[in-house]
C-alpha positions in Angstrom: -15.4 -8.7 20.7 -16.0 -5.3 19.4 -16.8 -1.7 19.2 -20.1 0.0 19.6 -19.8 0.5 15.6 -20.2 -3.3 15.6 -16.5 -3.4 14.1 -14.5 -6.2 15.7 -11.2 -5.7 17.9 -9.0 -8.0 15.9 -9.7 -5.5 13.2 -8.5 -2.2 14.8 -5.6 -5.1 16.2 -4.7 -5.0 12.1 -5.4 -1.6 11.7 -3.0 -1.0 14.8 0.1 -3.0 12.7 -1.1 -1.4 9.6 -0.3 2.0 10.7 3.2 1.1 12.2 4.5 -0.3 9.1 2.6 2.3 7.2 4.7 4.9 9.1 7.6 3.5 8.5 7.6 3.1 4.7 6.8 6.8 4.3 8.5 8.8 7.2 12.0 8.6 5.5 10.3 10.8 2.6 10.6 13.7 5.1 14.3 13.0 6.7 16.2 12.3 2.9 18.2 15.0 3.6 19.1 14.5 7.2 19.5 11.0 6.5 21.9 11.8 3.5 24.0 14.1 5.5 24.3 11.9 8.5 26.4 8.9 5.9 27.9 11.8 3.4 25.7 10.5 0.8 23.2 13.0 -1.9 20.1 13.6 -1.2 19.3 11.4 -4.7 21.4 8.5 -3.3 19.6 8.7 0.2 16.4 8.5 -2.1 17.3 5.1 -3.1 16.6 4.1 0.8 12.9 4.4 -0.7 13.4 1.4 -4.0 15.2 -0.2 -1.8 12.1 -0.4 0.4 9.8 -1.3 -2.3 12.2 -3.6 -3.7 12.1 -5.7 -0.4 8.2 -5.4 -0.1 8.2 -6.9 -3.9 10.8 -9.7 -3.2 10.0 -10.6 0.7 6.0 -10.7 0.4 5.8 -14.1 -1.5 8.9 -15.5 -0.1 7.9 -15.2 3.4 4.2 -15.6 2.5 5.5 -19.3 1.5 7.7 -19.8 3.9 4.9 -19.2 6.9 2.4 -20.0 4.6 2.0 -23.4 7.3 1.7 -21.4 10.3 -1.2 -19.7 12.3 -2.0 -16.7 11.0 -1.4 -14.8 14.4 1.7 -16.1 15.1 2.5 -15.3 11.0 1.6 -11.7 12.0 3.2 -11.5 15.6 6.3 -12.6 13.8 6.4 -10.4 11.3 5.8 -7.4 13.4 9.2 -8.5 15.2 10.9 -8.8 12.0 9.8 -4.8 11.5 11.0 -4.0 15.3 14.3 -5.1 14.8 14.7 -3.8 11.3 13.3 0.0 12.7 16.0 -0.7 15.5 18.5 -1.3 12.7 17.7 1.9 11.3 18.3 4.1 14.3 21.5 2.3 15.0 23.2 2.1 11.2 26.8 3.2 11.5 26.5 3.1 7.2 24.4 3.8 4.5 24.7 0.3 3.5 23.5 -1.2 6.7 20.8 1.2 7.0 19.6 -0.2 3.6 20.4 -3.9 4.4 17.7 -2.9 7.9 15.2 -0.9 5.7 15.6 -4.2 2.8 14.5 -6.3 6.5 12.0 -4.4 7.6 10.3 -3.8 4.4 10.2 -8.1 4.2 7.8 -7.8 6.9 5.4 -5.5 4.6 3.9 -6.9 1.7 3.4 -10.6 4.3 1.6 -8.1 6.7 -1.0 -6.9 4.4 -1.3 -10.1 2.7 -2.1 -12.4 5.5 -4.2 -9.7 7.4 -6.4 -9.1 4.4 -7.1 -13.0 4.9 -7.8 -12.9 8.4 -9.7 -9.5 8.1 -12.2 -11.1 5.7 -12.3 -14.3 8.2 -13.1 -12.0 11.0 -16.6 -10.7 9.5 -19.8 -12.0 7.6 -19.1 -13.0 3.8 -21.2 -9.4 2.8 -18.6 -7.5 4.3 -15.4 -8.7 3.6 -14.1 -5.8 1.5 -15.3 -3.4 4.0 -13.0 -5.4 6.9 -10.6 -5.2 4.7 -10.6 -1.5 4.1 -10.7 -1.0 8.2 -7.3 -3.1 7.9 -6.0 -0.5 5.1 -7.5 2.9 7.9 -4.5 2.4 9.3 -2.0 2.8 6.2 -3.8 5.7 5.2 -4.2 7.2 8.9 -0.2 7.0 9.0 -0.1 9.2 6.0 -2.2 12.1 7.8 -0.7 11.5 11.2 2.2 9.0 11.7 4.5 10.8 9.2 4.1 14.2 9.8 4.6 13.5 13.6 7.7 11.3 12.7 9.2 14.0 10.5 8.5 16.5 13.3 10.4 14.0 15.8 13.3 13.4 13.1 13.8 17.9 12.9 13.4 18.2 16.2 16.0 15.0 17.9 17.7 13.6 14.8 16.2 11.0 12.0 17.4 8.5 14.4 15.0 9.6 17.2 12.0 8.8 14.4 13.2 5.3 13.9 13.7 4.5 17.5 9.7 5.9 18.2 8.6 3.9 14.9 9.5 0.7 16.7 8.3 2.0 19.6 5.2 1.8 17.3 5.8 -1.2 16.1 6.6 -2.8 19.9 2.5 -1.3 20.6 1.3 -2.7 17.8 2.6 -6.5 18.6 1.4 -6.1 22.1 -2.2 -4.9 20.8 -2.1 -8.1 17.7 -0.9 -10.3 20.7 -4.0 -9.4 22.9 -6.8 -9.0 20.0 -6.2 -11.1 18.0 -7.7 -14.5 18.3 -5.9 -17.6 18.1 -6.5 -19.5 14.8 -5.1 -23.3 13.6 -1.8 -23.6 11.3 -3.2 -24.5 7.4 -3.0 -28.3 7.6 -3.6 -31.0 5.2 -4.4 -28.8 2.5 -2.5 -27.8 -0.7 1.0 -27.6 -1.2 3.4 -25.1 -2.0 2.9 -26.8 -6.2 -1.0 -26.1 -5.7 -0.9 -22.6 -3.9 1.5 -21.6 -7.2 -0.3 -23.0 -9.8 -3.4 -21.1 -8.4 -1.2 -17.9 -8.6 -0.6 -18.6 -12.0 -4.8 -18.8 -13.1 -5.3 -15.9 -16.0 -7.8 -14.0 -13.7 -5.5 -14.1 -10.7 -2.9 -12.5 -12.8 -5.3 -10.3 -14.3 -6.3 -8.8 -11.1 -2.3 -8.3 -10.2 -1.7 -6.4 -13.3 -4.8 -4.1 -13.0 -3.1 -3.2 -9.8 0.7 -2.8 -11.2 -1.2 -0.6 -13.7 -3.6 1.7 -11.3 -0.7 2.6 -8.4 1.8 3.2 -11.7 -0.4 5.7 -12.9 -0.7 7.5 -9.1 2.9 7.4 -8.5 3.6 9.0 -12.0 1.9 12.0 -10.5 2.0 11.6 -6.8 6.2 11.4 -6.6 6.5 14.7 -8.6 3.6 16.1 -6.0 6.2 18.8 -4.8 7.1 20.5 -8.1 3.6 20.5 -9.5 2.3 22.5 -6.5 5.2 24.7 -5.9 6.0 25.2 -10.3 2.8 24.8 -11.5 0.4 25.3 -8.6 2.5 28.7 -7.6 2.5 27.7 -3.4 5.1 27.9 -1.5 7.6 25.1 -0.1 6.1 25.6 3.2 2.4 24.9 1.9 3.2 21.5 0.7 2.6 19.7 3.8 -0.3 20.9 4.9 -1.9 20.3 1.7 -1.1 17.0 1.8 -3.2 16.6 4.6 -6.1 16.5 1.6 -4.3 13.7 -0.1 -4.8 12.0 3.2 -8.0 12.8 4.0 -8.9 11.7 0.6 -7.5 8.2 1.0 -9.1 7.6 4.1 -12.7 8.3 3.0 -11.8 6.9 -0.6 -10.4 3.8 1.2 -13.8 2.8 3.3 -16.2 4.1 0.2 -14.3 1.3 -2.0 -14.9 -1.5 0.9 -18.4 -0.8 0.9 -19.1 -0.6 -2.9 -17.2 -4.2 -3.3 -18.9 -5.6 -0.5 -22.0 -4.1 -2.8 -20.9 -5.4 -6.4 -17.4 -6.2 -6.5 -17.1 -6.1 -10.7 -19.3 -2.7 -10.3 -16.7 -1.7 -7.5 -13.5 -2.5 -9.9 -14.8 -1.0 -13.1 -16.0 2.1 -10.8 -13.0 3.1 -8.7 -10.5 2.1 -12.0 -12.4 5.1 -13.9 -12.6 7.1 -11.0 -8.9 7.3 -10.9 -8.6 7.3 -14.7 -11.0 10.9 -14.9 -9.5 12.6 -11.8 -5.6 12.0 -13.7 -7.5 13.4 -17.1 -8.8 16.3 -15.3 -6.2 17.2 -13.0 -3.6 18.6 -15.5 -5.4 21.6 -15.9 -6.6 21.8 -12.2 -3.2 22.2 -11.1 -2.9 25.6 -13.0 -4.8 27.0 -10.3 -4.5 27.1 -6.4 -7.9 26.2 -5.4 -7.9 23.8 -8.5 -4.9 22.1 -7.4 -6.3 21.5 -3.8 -9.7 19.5 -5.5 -7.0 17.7 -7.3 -5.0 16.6 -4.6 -8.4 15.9 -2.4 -9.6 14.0 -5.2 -6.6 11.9 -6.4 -6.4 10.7 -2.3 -10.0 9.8 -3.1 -9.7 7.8 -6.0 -6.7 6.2 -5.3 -7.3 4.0 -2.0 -10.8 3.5 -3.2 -9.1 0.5 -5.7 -7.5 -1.2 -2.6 -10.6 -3.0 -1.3 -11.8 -4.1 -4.8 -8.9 -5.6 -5.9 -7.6 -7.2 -3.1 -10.4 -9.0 -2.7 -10.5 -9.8 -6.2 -7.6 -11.5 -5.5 -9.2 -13.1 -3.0 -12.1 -14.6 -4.5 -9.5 -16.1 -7.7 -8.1 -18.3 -5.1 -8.7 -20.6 -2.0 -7.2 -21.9 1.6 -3.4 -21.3 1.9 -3.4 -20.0 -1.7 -5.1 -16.7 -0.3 -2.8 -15.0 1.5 0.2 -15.8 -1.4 -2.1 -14.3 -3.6 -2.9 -10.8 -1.1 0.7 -10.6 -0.7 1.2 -10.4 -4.3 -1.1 -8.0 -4.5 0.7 -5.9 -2.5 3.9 -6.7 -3.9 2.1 -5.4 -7.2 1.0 -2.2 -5.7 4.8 -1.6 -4.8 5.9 -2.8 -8.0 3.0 0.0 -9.7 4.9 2.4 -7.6 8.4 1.8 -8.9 6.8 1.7 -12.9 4.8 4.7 -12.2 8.0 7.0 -10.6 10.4 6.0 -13.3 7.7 6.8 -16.1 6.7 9.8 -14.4 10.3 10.6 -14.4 10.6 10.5 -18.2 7.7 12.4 -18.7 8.4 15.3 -16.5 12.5 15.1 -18.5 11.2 15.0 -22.4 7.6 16.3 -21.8 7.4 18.9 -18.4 5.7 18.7 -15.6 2.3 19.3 -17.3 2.6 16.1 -18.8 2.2 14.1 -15.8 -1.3 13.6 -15.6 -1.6 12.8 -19.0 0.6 10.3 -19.2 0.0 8.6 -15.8 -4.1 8.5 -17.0 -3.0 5.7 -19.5 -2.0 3.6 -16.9 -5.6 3.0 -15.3 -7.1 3.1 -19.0 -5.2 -0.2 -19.3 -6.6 -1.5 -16.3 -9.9 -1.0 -16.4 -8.8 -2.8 -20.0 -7.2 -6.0 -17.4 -10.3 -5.5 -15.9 -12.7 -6.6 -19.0 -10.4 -9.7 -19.9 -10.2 -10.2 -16.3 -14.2 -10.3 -16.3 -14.4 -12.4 -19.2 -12.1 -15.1 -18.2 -13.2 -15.5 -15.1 -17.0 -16.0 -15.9 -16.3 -18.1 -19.0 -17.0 -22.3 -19.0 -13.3 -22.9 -19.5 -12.7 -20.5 -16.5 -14.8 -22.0 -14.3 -14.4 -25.6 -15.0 -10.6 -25.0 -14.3 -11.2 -22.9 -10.7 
């Protein structure tokens, strides 16, 4: 089955789940202070809703990647996306800031299992030359909840209550099962293949953990900027509060077309792809400091850093990929995308110190030596993987 684009259901089936959970992670960015008020909490305290998050992706993805790591892949998935139902429902229905963390700590389990196992299937569902773009169609749907799913859900949280959001996000999430339950074709549990031991121990190769660090290292450099988005447009940028939104619909844009560019190049040249989209990301940091002086400057910038920062996802997640084999594939995707979570936390709280000792100009500066040291991963990465000891082990 598929489109007149030649791209198959099952695909837009991920992309469908993709988008839910996407939604999900970053609506609550818009309802902090609704949410906060609601349990008597700060607006700072109701931030931690958002590590909390992150801090489940990071713990839950290779925990429940092992755990299922037996099963069929759809009902892996179709499971998952019940887990994230009930734990959306368990937002709109906490009486307490703690149990709304304890349901956003549930939901986020599902996450980092989600991507990991559908970046498997995804690259099962096409020809071996086109992997990384499947891939990339999986990851449309993350990015398309960034340009539609949150503003809508912040517009549904000011208009009936942050509660309302929740409720419709697993409304979302109830579609996106039903569309994975009808797509998606059936597939066998991973039998008489490696064990838990072997699936580790491939994990723990030099260029598999090479090609997680590159990723800690590119998002921690994005989210050294990106969190502090706000205050570099409105303090340094001069806009007003009310612009920030709608220029954020550039960031969006810009990881949607950044997103697909990066599957094609890896399907292309996949070292060519890492090495490209790593200083990609590395010059738009450098040369964003002083584009944000200026208005038009600052909206290249934002464009641009969209751009360059989904066009890593498709080269190193499959990366990851190709380091490993059988069950061992999906535990290593979902690492990857506990390491992209992981980037996130490292990048915020760096970014934090540099904005306190250094100002806001700082930023970009500081978060550019984070992708300088990848694209540093990247060359050992390289090098161990194509040397005799390397490959004789693999």
């Amino acid at each position: 089955m598929a489109t007149r684009s030649g791209i198959p259901l099952p695909l837009l089936a991920l992309a469908a789940g993709a988008f839910a959970i996407g939604v999900t992670e970053f609506v609550i960015m818009g309802l902090l202070m609704q949410v906060g008020a609601s349990f008597g909490v700060s607006t700072s305290t109701a931030g931690l809703l958002i590590s909390g998050y992150a801090l489940g992706v990071v713990v839950g993805a290779p925990v429940l990647t092992l755990a299922t790591a037996r099963w069929p892949h759809k009902r892996t998935l179709l499971v998952l996306m019940a887990v994230f139902v009930v734990g959306n429902i368990g937002c709109a229905i906490a009486p307490t800031y703690e149990l709304m963390m304890a349901a956003r700590v549930v939901t986020a389990f599902a996450h980092g299992t989600f991507f990991g196992v559908g970046s498997v299937v995804a690259s099962n569902l096409v020809a071996p030359g086109r992997r990384s773009s499947a891939i990339a169609v999986m990851f449309t749907g993350l990015t398309v909840a960034n340009i539609l799913g949150v503003p809508i859900g912040t517009w549904i949280g000011q208009l009936a209550g942050w509660r309302a959001t929740f409720w419709a996000v697993a409304l979302v999430g109830v579609l996106g099962l039903a569309i994975i339950a009808r797509l998606l074709p059936a597939d066998r549990p991973e039998c008489g293949g490696s064990s838990m031991h072997d699936d580790l121990r491939a994990i723990l190769r030099l260029p598999v953990l090479m090609g997680l660090l590159m990723t800690v290292l590119g998002y921690a450099g994005v989210f050294a900027v990106f969190t502090y988005i706000a205050p570099l447009l409105t303090q340094v940028s001069g806009f007003g509060a009310r612009a920030i939104s709608p220029i954020l619909l550039l960031f969006g844009g810009g990881l949607v077309l950044g997103n697909l560019a990066g599957g094609r190049l890896a399907d292309r040249s996949l070292v060519a792809a890492i090495f490209g989209t790593l200083g990609l990301l590395l010059a738009v940091l450098l040369v964003s400091g002083p584009l944000f002086t200026s208005r038009v400057g600052a909206l290249f910038a934002v464009a641009a850093l969209g751009f360059a920062t989904f066009s890593t996802v498709a080269p190193l997640q499959t990366w990851v990929l190709r380091q490993t084999r059988g069950a061992a594939e999906s535990l290593a995707s979902s690492f990857n995308i506990a390491a992209f979570n992981l980037g996130n936390a490292i990048g915020a709280w760096i970014g934090g110190i540099a904005l306190d000792r250094l100002g806001l100009l700082s930023l970009t500066s500081v978060a550019a030596l984070f992708p300088l040291a990848a694209i540093v991963a990247a060359g050992l990465a390289v090098t161990l993987q194509r040397s005799p000891v390397a490959r004789r082990a693999a």
